[in-house]
C-alpha positions, 0 to 999 in steps of 0.5 A, a space after each residue: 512667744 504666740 504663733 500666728 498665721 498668715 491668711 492670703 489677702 488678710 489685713 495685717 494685725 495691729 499691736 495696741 500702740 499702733 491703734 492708739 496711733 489711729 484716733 477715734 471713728 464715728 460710723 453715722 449710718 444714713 439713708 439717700 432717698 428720692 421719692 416721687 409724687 404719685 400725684 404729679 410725678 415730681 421728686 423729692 431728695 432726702 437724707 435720714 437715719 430712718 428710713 421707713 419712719 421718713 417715709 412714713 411722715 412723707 406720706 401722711 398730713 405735715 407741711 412742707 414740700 412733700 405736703 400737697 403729695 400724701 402718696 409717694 413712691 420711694 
């Protein structure tokens, strides 16, 4: 028979046939972020999983919204 030991303020131990019970999670790591336009101070709101990728296009020649703005503060 294994010993255990109880830690103060730990979660309790599952058994395999518990976990079957849980199903199966999916963690999608994304990033919320508010840029500013340092050329007429207007905002900009936007979600990625790359951070400093999205940033990146952000800052440089694309169309959009952000487009007329090439210099944004995150």
């Amino acid at each position: 028979m294994p010993v255990t030991q109880e830690v103060a303020g730990s979660s309790p131990v599952h058994s395999a046939k518990s976990q079957a019970k849980l199903g199966t999670f999916f963690v999608i790591e994304f990033f919320v972020y508010i840029l500013q336009s340092l050329q007429d101070s207007s905002y900009y709101i936007g979600y990625t999983g790359d951070l400093q990728t999205r940033v990146q296009k952000h800052n440089s020649p694309h169309k959009g919204f952000t487009s007329g703005k090439l210099q944004n503060k995150l």
